[in-house]
C-alpha positions as a Python dict, from the first residue, in 0.01 Angstrom:
ca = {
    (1, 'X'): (0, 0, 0),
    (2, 'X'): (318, -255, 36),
    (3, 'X'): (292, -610, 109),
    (4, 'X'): (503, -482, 414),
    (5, 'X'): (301, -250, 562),
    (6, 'X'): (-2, -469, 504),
    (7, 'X'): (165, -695, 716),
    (8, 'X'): (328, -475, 944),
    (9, 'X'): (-82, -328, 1012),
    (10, 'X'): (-233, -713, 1048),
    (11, 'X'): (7, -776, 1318),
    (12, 'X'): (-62, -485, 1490),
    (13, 'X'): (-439, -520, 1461),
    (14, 'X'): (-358, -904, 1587),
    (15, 'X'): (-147, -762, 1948),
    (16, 'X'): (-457, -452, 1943),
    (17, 'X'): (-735, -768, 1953),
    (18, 'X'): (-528, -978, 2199),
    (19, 'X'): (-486, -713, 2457),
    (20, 'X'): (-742, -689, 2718),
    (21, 'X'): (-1005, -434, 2731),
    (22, 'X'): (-991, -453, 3143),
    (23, 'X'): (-752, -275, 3374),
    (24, 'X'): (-557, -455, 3598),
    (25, 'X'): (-414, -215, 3884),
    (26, 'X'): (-129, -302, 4046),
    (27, 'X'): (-19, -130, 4397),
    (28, 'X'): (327, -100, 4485),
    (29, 'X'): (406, -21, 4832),
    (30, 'X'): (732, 195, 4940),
    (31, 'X'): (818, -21, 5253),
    (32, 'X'): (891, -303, 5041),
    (33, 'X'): (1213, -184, 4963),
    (34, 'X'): (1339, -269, 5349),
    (35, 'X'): (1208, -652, 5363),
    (36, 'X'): (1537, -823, 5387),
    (37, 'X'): (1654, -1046, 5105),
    (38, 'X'): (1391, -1280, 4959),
    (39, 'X'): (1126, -1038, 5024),
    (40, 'X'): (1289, -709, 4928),
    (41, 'X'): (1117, -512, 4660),
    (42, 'X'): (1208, -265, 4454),
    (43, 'X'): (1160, -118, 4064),
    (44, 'X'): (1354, -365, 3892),
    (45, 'X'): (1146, -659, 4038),
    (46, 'X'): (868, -524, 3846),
    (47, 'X'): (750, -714, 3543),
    (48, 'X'): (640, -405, 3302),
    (49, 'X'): (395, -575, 3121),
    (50, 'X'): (214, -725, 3371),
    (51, 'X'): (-10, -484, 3516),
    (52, 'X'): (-238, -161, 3277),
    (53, 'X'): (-154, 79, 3572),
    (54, 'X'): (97, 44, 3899),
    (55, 'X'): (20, 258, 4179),
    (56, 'X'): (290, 377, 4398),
    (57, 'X'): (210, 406, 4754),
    (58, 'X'): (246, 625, 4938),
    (59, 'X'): (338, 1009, 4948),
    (60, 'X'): (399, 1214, 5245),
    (61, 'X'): (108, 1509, 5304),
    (62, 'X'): (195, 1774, 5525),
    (63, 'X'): (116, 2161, 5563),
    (64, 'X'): (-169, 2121, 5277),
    (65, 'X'): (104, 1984, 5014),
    (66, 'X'): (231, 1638, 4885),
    (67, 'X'): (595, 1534, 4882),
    (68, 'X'): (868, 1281, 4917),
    (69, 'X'): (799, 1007, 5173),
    (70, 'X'): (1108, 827, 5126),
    (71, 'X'): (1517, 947, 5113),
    (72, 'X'): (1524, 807, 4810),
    (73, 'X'): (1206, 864, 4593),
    (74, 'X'): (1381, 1084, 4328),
    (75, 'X'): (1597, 726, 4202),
    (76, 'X'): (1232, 518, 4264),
    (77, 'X'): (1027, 715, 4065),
    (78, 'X'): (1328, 776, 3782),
    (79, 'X'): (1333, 357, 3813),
    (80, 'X'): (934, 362, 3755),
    (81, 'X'): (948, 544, 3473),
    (82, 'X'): (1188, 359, 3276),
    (83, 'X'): (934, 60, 3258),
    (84, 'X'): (789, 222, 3020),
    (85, 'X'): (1093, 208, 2771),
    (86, 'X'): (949, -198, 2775),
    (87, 'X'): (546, -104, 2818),
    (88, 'X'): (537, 242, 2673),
    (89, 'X'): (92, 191, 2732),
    (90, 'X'): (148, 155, 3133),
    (91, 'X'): (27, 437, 3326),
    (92, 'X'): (241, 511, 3728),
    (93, 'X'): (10, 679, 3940),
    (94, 'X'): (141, 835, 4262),
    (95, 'X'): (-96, 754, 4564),
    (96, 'X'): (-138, 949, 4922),
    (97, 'X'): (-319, 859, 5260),
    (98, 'X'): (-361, 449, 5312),
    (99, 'X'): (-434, 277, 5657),
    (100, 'X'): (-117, 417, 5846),
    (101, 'X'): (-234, 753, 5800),
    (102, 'X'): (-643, 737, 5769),
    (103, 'X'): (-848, 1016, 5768),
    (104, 'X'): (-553, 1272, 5921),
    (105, 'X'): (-397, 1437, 5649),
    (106, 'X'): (-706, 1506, 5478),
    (107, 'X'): (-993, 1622, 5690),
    (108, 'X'): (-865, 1948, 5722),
    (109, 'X'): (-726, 2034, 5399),
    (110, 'X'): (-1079, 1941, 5253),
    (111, 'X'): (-1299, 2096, 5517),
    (112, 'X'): (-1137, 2448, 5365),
    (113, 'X'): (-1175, 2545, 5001),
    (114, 'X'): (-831, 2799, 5022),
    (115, 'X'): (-619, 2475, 5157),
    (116, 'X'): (-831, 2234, 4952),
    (117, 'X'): (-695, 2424, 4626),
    (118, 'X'): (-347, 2421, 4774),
    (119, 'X'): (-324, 2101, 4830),
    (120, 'X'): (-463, 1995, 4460),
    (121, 'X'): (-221, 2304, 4319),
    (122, 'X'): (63, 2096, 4506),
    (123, 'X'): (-81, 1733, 4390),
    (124, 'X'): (-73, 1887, 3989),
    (125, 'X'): (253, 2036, 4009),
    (126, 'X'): (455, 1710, 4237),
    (127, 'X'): (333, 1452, 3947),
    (128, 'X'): (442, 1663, 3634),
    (129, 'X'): (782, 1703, 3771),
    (130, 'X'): (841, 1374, 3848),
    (131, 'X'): (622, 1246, 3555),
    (132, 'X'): (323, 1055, 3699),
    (133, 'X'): (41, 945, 3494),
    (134, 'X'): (-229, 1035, 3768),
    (135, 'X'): (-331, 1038, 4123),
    (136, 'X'): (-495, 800, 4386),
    (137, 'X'): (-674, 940, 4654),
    (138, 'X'): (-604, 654, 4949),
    (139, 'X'): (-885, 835, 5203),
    (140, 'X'): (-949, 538, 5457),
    (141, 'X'): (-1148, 536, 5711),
    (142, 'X'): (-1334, 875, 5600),
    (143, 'X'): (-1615, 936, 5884),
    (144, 'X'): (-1989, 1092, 5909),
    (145, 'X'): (-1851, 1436, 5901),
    (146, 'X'): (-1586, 1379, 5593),
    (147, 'X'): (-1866, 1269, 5338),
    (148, 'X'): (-1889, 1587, 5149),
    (149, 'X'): (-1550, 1725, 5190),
    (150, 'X'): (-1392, 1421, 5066),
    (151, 'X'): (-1681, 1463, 4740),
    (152, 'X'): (-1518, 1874, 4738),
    (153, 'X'): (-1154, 1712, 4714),
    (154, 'X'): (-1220, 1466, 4474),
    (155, 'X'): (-1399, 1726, 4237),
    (156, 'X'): (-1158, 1962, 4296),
    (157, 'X'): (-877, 1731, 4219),
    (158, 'X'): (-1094, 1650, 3865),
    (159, 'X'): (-1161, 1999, 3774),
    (160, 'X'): (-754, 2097, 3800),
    (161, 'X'): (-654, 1786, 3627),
    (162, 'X'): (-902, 1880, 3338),
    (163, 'X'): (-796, 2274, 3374),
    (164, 'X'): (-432, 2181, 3329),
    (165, 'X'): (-472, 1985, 3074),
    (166, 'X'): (-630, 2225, 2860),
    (167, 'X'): (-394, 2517, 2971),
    (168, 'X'): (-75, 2319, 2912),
    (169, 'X'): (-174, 2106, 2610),
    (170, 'X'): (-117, 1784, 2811),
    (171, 'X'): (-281, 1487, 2819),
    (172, 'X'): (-525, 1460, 3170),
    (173, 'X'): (-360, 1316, 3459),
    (174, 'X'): (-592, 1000, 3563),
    (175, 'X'): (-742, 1046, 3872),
    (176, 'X'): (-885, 710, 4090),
    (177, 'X'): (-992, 683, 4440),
    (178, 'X'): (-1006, 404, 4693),
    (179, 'X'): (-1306, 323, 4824),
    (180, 'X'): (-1381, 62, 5113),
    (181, 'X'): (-1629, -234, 5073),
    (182, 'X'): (-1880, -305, 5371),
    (183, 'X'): (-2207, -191, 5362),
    (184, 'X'): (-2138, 0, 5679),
    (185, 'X'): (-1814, 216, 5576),
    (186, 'X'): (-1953, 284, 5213),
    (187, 'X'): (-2268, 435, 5416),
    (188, 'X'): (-2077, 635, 5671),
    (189, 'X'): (-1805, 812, 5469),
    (190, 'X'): (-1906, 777, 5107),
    (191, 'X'): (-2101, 967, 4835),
    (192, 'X'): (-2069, 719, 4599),
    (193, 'X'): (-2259, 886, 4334),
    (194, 'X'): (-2078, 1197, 4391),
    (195, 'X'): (-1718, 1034, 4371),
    (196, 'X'): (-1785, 863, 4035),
    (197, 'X'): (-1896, 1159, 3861),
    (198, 'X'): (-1528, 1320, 3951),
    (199, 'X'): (-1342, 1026, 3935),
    (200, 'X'): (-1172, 809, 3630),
    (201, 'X'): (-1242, 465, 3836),
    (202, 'X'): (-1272, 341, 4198),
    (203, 'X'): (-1029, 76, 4346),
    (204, 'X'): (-1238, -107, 4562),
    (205, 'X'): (-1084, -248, 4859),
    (206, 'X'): (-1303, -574, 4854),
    (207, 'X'): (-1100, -756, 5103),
    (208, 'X'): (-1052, -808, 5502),
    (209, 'X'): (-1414, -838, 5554),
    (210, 'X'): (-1245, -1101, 5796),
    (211, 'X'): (-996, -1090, 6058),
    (212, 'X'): (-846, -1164, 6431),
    (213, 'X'): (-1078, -844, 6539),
    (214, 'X'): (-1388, -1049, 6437),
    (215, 'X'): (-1245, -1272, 6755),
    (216, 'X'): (-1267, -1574, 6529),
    (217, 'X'): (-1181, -1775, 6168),
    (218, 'X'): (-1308, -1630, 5866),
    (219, 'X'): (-1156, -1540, 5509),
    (220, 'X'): (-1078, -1173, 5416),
    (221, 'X'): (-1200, -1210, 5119),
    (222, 'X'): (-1506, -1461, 5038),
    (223, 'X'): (-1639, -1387, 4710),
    (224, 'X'): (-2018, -1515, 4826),
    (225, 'X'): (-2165, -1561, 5150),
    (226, 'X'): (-2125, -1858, 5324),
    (227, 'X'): (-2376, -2072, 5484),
    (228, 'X'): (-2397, -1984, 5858),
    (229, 'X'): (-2418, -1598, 5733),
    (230, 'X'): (-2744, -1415, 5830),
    (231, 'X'): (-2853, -1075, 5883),
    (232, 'X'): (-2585, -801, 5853),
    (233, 'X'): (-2242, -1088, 5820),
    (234, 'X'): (-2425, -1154, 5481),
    (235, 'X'): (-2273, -856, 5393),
    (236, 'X'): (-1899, -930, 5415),
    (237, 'X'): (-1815, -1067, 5079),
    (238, 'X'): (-1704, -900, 4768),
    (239, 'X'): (-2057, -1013, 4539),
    (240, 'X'): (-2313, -828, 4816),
    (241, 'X'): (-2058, -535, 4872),
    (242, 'X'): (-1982, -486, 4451),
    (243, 'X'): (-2370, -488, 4386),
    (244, 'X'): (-2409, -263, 4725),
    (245, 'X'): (-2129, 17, 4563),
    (246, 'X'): (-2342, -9, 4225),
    (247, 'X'): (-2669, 48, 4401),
    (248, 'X'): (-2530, 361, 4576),
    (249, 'X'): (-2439, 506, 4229),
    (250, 'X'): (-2106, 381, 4131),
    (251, 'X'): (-2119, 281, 3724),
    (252, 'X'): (-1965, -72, 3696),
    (253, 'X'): (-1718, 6, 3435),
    (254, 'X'): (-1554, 250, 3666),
    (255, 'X'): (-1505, -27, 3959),
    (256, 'X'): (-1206, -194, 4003),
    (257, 'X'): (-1232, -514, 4249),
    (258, 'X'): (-957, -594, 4457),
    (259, 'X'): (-818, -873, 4526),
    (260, 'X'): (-543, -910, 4784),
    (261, 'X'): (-171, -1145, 4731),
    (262, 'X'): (-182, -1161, 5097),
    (263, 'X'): (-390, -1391, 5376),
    (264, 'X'): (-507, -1303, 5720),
    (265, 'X'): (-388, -1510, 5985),
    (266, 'X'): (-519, -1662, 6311),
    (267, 'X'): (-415, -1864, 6608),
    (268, 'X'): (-687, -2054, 6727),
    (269, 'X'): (-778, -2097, 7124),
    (270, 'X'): (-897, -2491, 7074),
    (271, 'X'): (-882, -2772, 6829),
    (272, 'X'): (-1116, -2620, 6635),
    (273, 'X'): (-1024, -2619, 6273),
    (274, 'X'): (-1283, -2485, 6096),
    (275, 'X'): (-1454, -2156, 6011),
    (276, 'X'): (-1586, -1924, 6241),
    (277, 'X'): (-1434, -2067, 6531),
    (278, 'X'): (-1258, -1862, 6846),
    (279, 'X'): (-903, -1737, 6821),
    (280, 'X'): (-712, -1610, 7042),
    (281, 'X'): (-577, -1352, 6844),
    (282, 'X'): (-365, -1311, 6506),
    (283, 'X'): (-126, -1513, 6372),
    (284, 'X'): (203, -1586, 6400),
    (285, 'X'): (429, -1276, 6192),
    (286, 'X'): (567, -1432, 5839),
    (287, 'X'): (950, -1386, 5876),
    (288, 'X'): (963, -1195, 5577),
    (289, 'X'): (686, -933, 5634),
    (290, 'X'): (647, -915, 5998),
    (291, 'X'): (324, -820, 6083),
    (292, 'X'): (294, -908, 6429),
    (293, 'X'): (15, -726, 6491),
    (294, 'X'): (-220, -763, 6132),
    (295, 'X'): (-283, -1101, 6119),
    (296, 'X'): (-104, -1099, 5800),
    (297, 'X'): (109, -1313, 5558),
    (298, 'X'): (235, -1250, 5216),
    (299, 'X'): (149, -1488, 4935),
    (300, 'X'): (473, -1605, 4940),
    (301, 'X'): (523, -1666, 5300),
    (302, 'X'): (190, -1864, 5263),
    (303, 'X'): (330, -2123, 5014),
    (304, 'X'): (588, -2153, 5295),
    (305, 'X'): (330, -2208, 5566),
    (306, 'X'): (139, -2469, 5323),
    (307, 'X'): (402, -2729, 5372),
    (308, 'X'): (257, -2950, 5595),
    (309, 'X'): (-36, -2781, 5607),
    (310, 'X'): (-375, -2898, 5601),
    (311, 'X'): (-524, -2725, 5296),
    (312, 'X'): (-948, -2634, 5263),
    (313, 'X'): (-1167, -2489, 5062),
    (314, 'X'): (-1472, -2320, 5129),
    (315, 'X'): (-1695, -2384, 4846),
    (316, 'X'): (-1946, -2228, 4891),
    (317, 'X'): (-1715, -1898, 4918),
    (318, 'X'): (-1479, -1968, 4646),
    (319, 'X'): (-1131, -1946, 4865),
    (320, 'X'): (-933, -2174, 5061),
    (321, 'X'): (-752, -2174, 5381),
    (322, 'X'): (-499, -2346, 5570),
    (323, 'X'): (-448, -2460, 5909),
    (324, 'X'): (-95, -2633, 6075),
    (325, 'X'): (-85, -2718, 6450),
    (326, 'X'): (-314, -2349, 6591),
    (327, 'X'): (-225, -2150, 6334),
    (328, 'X'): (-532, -2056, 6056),
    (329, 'X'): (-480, -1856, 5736),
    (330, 'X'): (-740, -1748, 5493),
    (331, 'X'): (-607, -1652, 5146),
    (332, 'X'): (-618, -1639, 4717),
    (333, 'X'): (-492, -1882, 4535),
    (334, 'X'): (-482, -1943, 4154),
    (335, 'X'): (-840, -2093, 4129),
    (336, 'X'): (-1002, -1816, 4380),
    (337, 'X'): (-839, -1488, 4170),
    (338, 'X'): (-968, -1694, 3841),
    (339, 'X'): (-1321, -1750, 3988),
    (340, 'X'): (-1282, -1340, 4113),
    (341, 'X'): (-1202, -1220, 3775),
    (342, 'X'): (-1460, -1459, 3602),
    (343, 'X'): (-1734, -1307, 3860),
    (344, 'X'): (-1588, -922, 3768),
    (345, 'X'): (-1624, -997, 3396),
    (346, 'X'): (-1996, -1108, 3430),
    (347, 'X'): (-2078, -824, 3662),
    (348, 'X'): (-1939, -622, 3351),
    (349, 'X'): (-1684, -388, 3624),
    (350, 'X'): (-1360, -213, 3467),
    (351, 'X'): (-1117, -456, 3583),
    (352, 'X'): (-913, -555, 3880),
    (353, 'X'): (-710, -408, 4150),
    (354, 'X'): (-422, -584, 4370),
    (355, 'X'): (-288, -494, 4640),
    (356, 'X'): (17, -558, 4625),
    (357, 'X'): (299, -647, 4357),
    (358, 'X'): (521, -700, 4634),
    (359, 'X'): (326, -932, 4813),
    (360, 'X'): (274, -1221, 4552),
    (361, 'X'): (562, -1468, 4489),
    (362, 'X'): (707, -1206, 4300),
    (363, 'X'): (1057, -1425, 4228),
    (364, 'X'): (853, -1754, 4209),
    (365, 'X'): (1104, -1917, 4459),
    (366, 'X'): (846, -2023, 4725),
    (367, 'X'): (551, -2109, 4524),
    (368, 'X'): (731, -2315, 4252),
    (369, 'X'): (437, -2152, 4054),
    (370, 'X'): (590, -1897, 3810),
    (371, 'X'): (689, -1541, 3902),
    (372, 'X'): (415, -1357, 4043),
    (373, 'X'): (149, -1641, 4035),
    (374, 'X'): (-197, -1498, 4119),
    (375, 'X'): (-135, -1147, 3950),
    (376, 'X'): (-16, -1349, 3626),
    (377, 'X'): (-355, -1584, 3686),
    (378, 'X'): (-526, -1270, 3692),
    (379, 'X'): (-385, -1164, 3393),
    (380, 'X'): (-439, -1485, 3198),
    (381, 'X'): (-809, -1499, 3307),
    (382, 'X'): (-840, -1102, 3213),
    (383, 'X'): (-703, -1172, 2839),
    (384, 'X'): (-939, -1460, 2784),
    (385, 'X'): (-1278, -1411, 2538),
    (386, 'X'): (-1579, -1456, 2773),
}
């Protein structure tokens, strides 16, 4: 063997050993693309080699079959796919449902095996032709009733992608779903044990435990329980609800924790500062995002807010907040999503999930922290040796 290729092999043993053995999955959501300058998002913001996997979201369902959901998907997903001339190892998965649409487009086509196998006929066939790595079944809110048909779609979905492989000599399209934390919703619409078997991983939508419908202050996200928590509010933070999801059968290598680039707001309805105390209802919209009536903020409209801002952390939960004049927001910031991935690595879980590319400081203009300065935290803490 030549000195060269020697050389050429160490290096490439070298990048092998530096590259982490987690996932980090990255939504990407399709009304980004209309936030008006400064918050706009679209392909080319993307850094390739930031995330394992990006997750578009999301595609229209209708009459049993998935499709376009915006006039100009064909140039987006042509613009997705050309990150991987720069990160040829980065999977795009296409994803369909989220909270706009819920349980609607689903229930039906899964409560019938004919428009069941449609539907997953439709799913194969939309991401060869416009050359997705996979699928992610978005089924919120699934109720009582949905349990077992969403268990029949997601095994369905498994059994087509392994069929087609086979038949067509391709490699299998990856197939993940999301899966809601609180003990509550993973009771009443989830077979757990039943999903993992079918599925490649679980995102786990470990955030907005908290928010203006709780009728007062609280973070979305605590990673432990804080100290006036008894009795079922102990359950609202991502350590009880990841060891809840492994207890109902989910293996911890296929569970990706989420953590969100976004805060939920408050106004508050006294002088009250602190948590749990009343609001009168959510917070003032960012002027970027708008969400007038989520309660939310964008990481980036956040570092905004912060100036002038009285900045706390909850220790005992792991996350800060902010509060100027009677507005509250509860949110990540580098040291939370480092203390989150640190807690996923000694759980031994697959990796991490965010929601959403487009909702960190993306350009780095408002946080003076970097571009995209939690997912790259993430990242950095991901890549280090435990």
């Amino acid at each position: 063997m030549g000195q060269a290729s020697i050389w050429a092999g160490l290096v490439a043993l070298i990048f092998l050993q530096s590259v982490s053995t987690y996932k980090l999955i990255c939504y990407y959501t399709n009304w980004s693309q209309y936030r008006q300058q400064g918050g706009r998002f679209v392909p080319e913001t993307i850094d390739a080699n930031l995330c394992t996997h990006i997750i578009y979201a999301f595609a229209n369902v209708s009459s049993d079959q998935i499709n376009h959901a915006q006039w100009n998907d064909d140039s987006t997903y042509e613009s997705l796919n050309r990150l991987k001339t720069t990160n040829p190892q980065l999977k795009i998965l296409l994803s369909a449902g989220g909270y706009g649409d819920g349980s609607k487009p689903f229930s039906k086509i899964a409560a019938s095996p004919v428009r069941r196998l449609n539907f997953v006929k439709s799913v194969v066939r939309y991401l060869r032709e416009n050359n997705f790595d996979g699928f992610d079944l978005d089924w919120v809110f699934p109720e009582e009733g949905d349990k077992k048909r969403l268990v029949n779609l997601v095994k369905d979905l498994s059994i087509q992608f392994k069929r087609e492989a086979v038949k067509e000599r391709n490699e299998k399209l990856i197939l993940s779903v999301a899966v809601q934390a609180g003990r509550e919703a993973m009771d009443k619409g989830y077979d757990i044990r039943a999903i993992s078997e079918s599925a490649d991983f679980i995102n786990f939508l470990s955030f907005d435990f908290h928010g203006f419908w709780d009728g007062a202050t609280g973070h979305g996200s605590p990673l432990y329980k804080g100290k006036n928590d008894f009795g079922s509010s102990s359950y609202y933070n991502v350590d009880y609800s990841v060891k809840y999801l492994k207890t109902k059968g989910a293996p911890a290598e296929k569970i990706m924790m989420g953590i969100s680039t976004f805060g939920r707001t408050f106004t508050l309805a006294s002088r009250q500062t602190g948590v749990g105390v009343m609001i009168s209802g959510p917070g003032t919209p960012g002027a970027i995002t708008q969400e007038a009536k989520t309660g939310m903020l964008s990481y980036f409209e956040i570092c905004e807010f912060n100036h002038g801002a009285m900045k706390e952390r909850i220790e005992e939960q792991a996350v800060p907040y902010s509060h100027k004049g009677n507005q509250w927001v509860g949110y990540e910031d580098v040291m939370s999503v480092q203390a989150k991935v640190q807690y996923m690595k000694e759980n031994n879980l697959g990796g991490i999930m965010i929601w959403a590319l487009d909702l960190d400081d993306f350009s780095g203009s408002a946080c003076h922290q970097g571009n995209y300065p939690l997912i790259g935290a993430v990242k950095e803490e991901l890549n280090k040796k435990s």
